[in-house]
N, C-alpha and C positions, 0 to 999 in steps of 0.2 A: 504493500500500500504506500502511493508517495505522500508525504509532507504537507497537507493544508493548508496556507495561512492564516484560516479561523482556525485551526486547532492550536498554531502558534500564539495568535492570540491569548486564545482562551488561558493556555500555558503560564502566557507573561502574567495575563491578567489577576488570574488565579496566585500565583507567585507574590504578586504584586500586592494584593488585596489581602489576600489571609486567610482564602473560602470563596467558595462557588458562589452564595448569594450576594456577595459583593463585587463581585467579578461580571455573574449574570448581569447585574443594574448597569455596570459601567457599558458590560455590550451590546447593551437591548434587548435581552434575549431572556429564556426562560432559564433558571437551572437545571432543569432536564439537561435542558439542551447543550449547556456548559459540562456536564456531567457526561454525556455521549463525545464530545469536540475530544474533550481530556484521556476520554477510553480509546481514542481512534490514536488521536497522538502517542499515547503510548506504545500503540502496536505498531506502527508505524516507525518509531525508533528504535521499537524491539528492547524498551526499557522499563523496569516496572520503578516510577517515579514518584508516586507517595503511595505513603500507609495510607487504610481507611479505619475510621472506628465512629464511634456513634457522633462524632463531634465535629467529623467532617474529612480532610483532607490534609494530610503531614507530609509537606516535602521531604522525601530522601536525600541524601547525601549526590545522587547522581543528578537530582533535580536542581540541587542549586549548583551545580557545576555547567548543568544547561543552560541556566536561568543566567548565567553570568555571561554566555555567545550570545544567548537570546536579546541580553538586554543591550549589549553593544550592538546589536544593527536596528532595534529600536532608537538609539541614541544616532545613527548613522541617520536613520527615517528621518528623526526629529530634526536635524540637523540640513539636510535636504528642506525642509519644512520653510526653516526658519530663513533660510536662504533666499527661497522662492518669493517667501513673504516680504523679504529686505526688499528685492528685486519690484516688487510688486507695488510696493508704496515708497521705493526710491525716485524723485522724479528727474534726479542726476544721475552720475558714474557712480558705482562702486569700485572700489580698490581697495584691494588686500593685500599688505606688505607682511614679509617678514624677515627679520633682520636681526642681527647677531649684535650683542648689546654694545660693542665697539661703534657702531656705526647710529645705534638708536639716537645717538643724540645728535647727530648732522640730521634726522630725520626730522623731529621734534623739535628743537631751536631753528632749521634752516630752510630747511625744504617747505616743510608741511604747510605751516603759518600763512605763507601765499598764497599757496596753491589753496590751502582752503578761502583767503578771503578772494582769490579769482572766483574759481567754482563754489557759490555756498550750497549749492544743494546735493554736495558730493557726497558720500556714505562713503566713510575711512576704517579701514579694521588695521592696526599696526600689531602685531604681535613682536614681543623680542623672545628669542629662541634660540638655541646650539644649530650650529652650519650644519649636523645630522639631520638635525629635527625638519628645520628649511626647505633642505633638498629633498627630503619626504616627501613633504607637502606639498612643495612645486611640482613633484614628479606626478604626484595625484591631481594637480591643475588647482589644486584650493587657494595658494599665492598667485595674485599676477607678478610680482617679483619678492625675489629673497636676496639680501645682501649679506652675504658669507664672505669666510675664510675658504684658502685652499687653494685646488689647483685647476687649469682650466677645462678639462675635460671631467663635470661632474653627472656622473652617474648618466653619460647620455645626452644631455638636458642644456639646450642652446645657454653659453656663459659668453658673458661679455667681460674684459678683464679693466677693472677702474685704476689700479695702482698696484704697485708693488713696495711694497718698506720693508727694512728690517726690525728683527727684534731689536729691545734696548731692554737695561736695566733700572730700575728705579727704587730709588732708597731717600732715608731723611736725611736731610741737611746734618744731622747730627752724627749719620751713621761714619766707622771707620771706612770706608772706601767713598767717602761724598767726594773729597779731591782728588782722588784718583780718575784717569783721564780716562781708562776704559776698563771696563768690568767682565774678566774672562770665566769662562767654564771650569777654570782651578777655583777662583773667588767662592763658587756656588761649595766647594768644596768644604772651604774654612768657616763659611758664614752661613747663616740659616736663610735658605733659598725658597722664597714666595712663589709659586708656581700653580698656572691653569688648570684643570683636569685633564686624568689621562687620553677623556676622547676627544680634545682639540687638536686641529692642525698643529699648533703652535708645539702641546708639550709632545705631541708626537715629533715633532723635528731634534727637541729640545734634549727627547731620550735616543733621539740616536744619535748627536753629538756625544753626549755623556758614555754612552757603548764603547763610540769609536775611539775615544780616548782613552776608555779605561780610566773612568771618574764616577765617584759615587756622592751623589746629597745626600749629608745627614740632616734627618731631621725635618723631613722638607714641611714646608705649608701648603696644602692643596685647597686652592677656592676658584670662584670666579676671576678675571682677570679685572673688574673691578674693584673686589676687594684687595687683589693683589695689589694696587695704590694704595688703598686704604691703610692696609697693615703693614704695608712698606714707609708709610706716614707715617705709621705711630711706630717706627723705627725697630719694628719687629724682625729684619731679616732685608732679603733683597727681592725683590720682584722681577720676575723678567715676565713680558709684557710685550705687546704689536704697538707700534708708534702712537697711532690714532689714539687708542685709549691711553696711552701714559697723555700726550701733549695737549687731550682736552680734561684732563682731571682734575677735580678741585682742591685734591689731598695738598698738603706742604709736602711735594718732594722733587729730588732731583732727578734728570736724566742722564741715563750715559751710555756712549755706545757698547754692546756685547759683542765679543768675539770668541769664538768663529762665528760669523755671518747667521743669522736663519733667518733666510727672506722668507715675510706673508703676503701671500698674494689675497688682492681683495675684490671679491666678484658680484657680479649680479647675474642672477638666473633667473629663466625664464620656463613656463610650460612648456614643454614638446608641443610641435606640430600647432602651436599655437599662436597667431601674429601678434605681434607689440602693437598696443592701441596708443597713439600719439602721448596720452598724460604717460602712459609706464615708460616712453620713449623721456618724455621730460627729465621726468623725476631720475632717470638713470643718468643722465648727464651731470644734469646739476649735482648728481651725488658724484659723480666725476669729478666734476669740476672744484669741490667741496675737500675732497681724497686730496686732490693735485696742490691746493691752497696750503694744505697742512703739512705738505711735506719740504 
């Protein structure tokens, strides 16, 4: 027997609620007939899904493992919904960014601000997000652009390249290496080293310097590469960091260049098989042009 989507209903519903009679109400339907939906489902999956006793309906153990698939493509539905509906009572563009927290604030101070007051009836969703999470997303068409880290052939997925910088180091004015002119892959050695997580571009480059030399951080500090200003502020260690974020940060610290080299490349990506509509065309430039300023 295949799969119904009123027996899937009934499934959620019943999950959802607590019991057939409150399940029934939400479907329109009789409890009989919520009661036959749920006996079909179950044969149908070849799963025996809850206990019965006088009191009604007890999810098994296999039920809420179901109910867990089930409710993420009700969440997918809802989601589709909610889209349609934006769509629907948008009487402008929507645009959906998403963008890796280096870059969030050339979005939010520089870009956006105009472009909203040009277009005011625009609908804006900005998300900030890991260059994984991004390129996800884009790949599924849910961002019209992602501005990431990385390299230029991502996952497929038309990139355009904005800039390239290297890493640097950043510490407090007070730290011992502040006068020092550049801060090498030995340094992270002797001093407590503020460092990205391990699924960014960046500390991926960063550990296989460290490999190559046969160098080991003690003691590292793993956070966001915002925080790695922060806690490099409060003179905690050293930070190593992509340009952009140390040279728009508000922390008290210093720059200085890191050696050996780790250049980050900084991208914008787009849909597959999907045209650039003139605003994604804009906003990708002036974040160019934005990249090019700082550097």
């Amino acid at each position: 027997m295949k799969i119904n989507p009123r027996q899937v209903e009934a499934f959620h519903k019943v999950i959802l609620t607590g019991g057939m009679t409150a399940a029934a109400n939400m479907m329109n339907i009789t409890q009989p007939a919520v009661s036959r939906l749920i006996r079909d489902f179950e044969y149908a999956v070849d799963l025996k899904l809850f206990d019965r006793d006088g009191r009604g309906l007890i999810p098994r153990d296999d039920a809420i493992k179901l109910y867990r698939e089930v409710e993420r493509l009700y969440l997918g539905l809802e989601h589709i919904s909610r889209i349609a509906d934006e769509i629907r009572h948008s009487k402008g563009s929507v645009l959906r960014i998403g963008t890796v927290a280096a870059l969030s604030a050339l979005c939010v101070e520089h870009i956006l601000p105009p472009l909203i007051e040009r277009i005011s009836d625009i609908s804006l969703f900005l998300d900030i997000e890991s260059t994984t999470h991004i390129t996800d997303v884009v790949t599924g068409n849910q961002y019209d652009v992602g501005f990431i880290f990385g390299k230029p052939d991502v996952k497929g997925l038309e990139a355009e390249m904005l800039a390239r910088a290297n890493a640097v180091a950043v510490m407090s004015p007070r730290h011992p290496l502040a006068k020092q002119d550049v801060v090498t892959a030995m340094d992270l050695t002797r001093y407590r080293p503020i460092i990205p997580g391990r699924k960014t571009p960046l500390r991926e480059q960063l550990d296989q310097v460290m490999s190559r030399l046969d160098l080991y951080m003690n003691n590292p500090i793993e956070t966001s590469l915002n925080n790695c200003c922060v806690m490099a502020g409060n003179n905690l260690g050293i930070g190593v960091v992509d340009f952009i974020t140390a040279r728009s940060h508000k922390s008290d610290i210093v720059l200085k260049p890191f050696t050996p080299d780790i250049s980050i490349a900084y991208l914008a990506v787009f849909p597959p098989q999907i045209p650039k509509s003139r605003l994604v065309e804009h906003i990708t430039q002036e974040m160019k042009t934005l990249i090019e300023g700082y550097l």
